[in-house]
N, C-alpha and C positions, 0 to 999 in steps of 0.2 A: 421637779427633782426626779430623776432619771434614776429606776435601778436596775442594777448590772444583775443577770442570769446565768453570770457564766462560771464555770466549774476552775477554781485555781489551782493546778498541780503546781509540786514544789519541784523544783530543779534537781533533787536528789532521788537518784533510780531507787525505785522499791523492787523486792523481791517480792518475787513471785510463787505464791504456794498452791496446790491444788487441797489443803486443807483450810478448813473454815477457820475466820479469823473471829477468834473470842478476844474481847477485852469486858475484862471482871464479869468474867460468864454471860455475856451476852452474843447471843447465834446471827450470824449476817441468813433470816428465813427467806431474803429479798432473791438474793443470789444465790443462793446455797439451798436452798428449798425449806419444809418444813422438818424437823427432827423425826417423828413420826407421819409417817405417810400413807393415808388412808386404803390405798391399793394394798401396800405390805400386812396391814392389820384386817382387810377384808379375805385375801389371799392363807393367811398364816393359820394351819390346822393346828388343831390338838394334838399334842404327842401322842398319843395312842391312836388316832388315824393314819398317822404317821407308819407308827407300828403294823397296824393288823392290816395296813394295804401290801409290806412286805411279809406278813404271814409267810403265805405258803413259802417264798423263796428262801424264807430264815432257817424255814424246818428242814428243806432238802437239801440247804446247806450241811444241817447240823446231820443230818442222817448222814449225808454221805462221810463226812469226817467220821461220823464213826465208824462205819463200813470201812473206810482205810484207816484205821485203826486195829478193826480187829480182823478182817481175812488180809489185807493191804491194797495197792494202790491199781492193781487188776477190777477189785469189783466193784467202786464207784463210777469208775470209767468204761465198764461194762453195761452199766446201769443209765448214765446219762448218753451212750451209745444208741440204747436203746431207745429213750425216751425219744432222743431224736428223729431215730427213724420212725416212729409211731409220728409223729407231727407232722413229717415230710411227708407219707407213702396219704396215697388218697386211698380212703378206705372205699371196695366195693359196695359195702353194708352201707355206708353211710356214717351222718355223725357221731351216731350213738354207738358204735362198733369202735372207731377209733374215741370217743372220749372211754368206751368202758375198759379198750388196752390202757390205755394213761391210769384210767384211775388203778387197775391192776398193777403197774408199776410201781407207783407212789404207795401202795398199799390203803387206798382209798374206800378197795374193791366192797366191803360191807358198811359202808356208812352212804346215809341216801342227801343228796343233793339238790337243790329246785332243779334243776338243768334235767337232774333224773325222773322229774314230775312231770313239769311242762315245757320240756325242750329247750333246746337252743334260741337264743335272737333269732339266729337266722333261718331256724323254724317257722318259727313264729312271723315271721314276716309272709307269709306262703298268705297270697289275697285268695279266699275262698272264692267272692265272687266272680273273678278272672278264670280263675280252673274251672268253675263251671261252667262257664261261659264259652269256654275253648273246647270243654268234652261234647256240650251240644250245638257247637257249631255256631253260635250266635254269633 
């Protein structure tokens, strides 16, 4: 006794959805994946990382609305003029000349910062043993 393997469609066109087809709440996981998807729940922060990663840009948001609010629409945009050109211009000093104009604009200027401790990254990346290396000629 012979059995048959093969898939019978009906003669009658089905529509075609790009939404998953439930009957009595049951999910096609085959086709359609699983409901929960381990990347998305590995991926998925905490609202408040969320938050304090747009920090700073929430506050100089909120500063400059109100700077055009109370002098008007000259001095936030005098302000973010500014910041700009601080970021653009290559400071002679170095990094710590152009971070300490930034922090002076944002009004940063009396609170201390690691970066204010131990430098920038790209400080920090300076191989000791190489610059010595090159001062004595090795």
């Amino acid at each position: 006794m012979a059995t048959s393997f093969r898939f019978e469609s009906s003669s009658a066109p089905r529509a075609v959805s790009a939404l998953p087809e439930t009957r009595a709440g049951v999910i096609d996981t085959v086709g359609q994946g699983p409901a929960k998807r381990v990347d998305d729940e590995i991926t998925k922060a905490h609202p408040l990382e969320a938050r304090l990663a747009g920090w700073e840009q929430s506050q100089l948001s909120q500063k400059m609305h109100m700077q055009r609010q109370v002098y008007g629409l000259h001095a936030p945009m005098r302000a973010m003029m500014e910041l700009q050109a601080v970021g653009h211009t290559p400071s002679l000093l170095g990094s710590r000349a152009a971070r300490m104009q930034r922090d002076i604009l944002l009004g940063r200027d009396e609170m201390l910062d690691i970066t204010d401790i131990f430098g920038d990254s790209a400080e920090a990346d300076i191989d000791v043993h190489k610059m010595l290396a090159a001062r004595l000629g090795v």
